[in-house]
Phi, psi and omega in degrees: 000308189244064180256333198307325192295064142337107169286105187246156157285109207315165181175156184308118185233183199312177180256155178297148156233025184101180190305105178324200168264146157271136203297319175300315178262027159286136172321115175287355158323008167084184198319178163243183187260146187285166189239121185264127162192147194323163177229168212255164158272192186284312184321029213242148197312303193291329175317295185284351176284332198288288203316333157294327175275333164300320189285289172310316104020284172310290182322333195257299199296301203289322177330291157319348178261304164314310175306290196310316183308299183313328187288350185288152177294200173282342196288318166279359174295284194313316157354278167302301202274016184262283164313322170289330193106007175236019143248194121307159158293334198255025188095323185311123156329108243218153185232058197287180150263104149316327206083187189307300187125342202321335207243339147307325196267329172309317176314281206292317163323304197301277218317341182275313189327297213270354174123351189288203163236151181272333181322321198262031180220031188276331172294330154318303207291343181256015165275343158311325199281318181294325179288312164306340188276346182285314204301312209286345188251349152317277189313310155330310196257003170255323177284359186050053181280098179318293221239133178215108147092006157085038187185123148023124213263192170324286185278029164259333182280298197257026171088152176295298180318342190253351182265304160311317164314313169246035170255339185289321172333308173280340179286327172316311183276325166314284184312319189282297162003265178335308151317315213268344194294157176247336184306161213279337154343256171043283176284295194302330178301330180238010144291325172324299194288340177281334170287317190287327177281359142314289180309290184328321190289298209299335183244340154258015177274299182328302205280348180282287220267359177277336162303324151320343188280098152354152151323312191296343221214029158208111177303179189275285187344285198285290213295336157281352173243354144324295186307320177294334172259359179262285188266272210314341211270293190295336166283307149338303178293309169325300205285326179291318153335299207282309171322323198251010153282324195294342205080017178289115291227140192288345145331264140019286181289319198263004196242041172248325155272007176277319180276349167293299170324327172277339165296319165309355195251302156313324175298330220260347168290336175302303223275357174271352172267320179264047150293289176324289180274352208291191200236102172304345156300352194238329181281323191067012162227156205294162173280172173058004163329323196263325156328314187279330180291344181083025198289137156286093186256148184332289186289001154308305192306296177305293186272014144269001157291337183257008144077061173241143153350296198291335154296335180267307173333295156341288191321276168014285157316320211238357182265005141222149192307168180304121177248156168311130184045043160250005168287333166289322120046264180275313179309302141000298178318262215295350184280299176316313171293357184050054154310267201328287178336284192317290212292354186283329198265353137326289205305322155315298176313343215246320211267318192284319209264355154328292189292336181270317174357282206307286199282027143274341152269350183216082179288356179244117196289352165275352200247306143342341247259322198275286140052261193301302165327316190282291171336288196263011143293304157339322190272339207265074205197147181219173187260000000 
């Protein structure tokens, strides 16, 4: 569900340059062509400001996330504390990767933004963590995905059932978190979090069944708002959490979750791209997984849209299974057809109507700053 949100290492991708094409008025005659313009580096003010609230967040989180983890019984303990990095397969202690942190530090972030204390939301922030982490041992184990995080996923070490199992857990411990928190918060955070892991079903219910679909026979519409309920859904529910910890007016709230989510649509257009393209050395997952599974990730989508050669080629492709040496190929395809282009230039487009949320809910740009900071970091990545 929220597995597409790759922990990949960050790098520079184009800069917002204001507001894009909209996927709704664009021409169907398919993508348009994207716009290249500089980009910040890792060195960038804002790169290391994001990179200290993450590093704080994981430090703040992880405790609260381990008590809850530990409490489960062993079979799903180990499970979970595996999947996080901080075991072996074999029980042994592992000095692992948990991953960024990204959706704990948007909780505590908002919750500063708006005025708040971060103290009193670090349980929202590790319930928020737990539910991405059910999507990621879900998703895993439907996409048959082997390597997550450089390392074997759950169920290729323990089986489906123990993998599965212990993402329902964690979906468990998210909800008790919650129950169990006395902030005045609390109840609306977690009918929120319970509507979003609804929406999340709802949107890897979409995306299973659109792999049954022809080439043909699926549009930029559903696959963007497919997409949106799978990554964006869950970013959102993040920002809104921080909001009603913060004590934030529902105005407030709902335009924290508009900004996450579209961030979350630009990360996830981004993170389709380096599905493709990206560098397995960097992603820790082979390149072109989702071309050989045929899954229709946006810029598949888009460039089977554009009624170019290279779309009927593509179609071509993807109307039967993966054969030995068509991934270069396919990649091709979708290049020429100007997949890679459109989503790059979406993923502006996505990032510019973010920031306009974000500032109806945090109009003082010093307040903003972490936010902001998180956005683009998150976004800013190439393959």
């Amino acid at each position: 569900m929220g597995e597409l949100m790759t922990e990949t290492q960050q790098s520079p991708l184009p800069a917002v340059e204001g507001p894009g094409l909209d996927e709704r008025s664009a021409p169907r005659g398919g993508p348009s062509p994207g716009r290249h313009v500089p980009a910040q580096g890792h060195g960038s003010p804002d790169g290391q400001e994001a990179a200290g609230i993450l590093e704080r967040a994981r430090a703040v989180v992880d405790p609260e996330l381990r008590r809850a983890i530990e409490s489960l019984p062993g079979s799903m303990c180990r499970v979970a504390l595996y999947h996080f990095g901080w075991e072996h397969a074999d029980g042994t202690p592992a000095a692992g990767n948990a991953g960024k942190a990204i959706r704990p530090a948007l909780v505590l972030t908002a919750v500063r933004a708006l005025g708040g204390q971060q103290a009193t939301a670090v349980r929202a922030a590790a319930a928020v963590e737990l539910v991405h982490n059910f999507t990621l041992l879900h998703d895993d184990v439907m996409d048959r995905d082997t390597t997550r995080r450089h390392r074997p996923t759950a169920w290729a070490v323990f089986g489906d059932a123990d993998a599965v199992l212990a993402g329902d857990s964690l979906q468990a411990l998210a909800h008790r978190l919650l129950a169990e928190d006395p902030h005045p918060a609390a109840s609306a955070a977690a009918a929120r979090l319970a509507s979003c892991v609804v929406e999340l079903c709802a949107g890897q219910h979409t995306d299973t069944a659109m792999e049954r679909r022809g080439p043909d026979d699926v549009t930029l519409d559903e696959v963007l708002a497919m997409a949106e309920a799978k990554t964006g859904a869950l970013l959102g529910c993040a920002c809104a959490l921080g909001a009603l910890y913060a004590g934030a007016d529902e105005s407030d709230v709902e335009a924290l979750d508009a900004f996450g989510r579209e961030a979350g649509l630009a990360f996830q257009l981004i993170d389709d791209v380096i599905g493709i393209w990206g560098d397995p050395r960097r992603t820790g997952k082979p390149a072109g997984a989702d071309l050989v599974a045929r899954k229709k990730s946006l810029p598949v989508v888009a460039a089977l849209a554009s009624g170019t050669p290279a779309a009927a080629e593509l179609a071509e492709l993807y109307r039967v299974p993966y054969r030995d040496g068509d991934l270069e190929r396919t990649v091709l395809a979708v290049e020429r057809a100007g997949g890679r282009d459109w989503a790059q230039v979406q993923a502006a487009d996505r990032m510019a109507r973010s920031l306009h949320h974000l500032s109806r809910a945090v109009p003082d740009p010093e307040a903003a700053g972490g936010l902001l900071s998180l956005a683009e970091f998150v976004t800013r990545r190439s393959p």
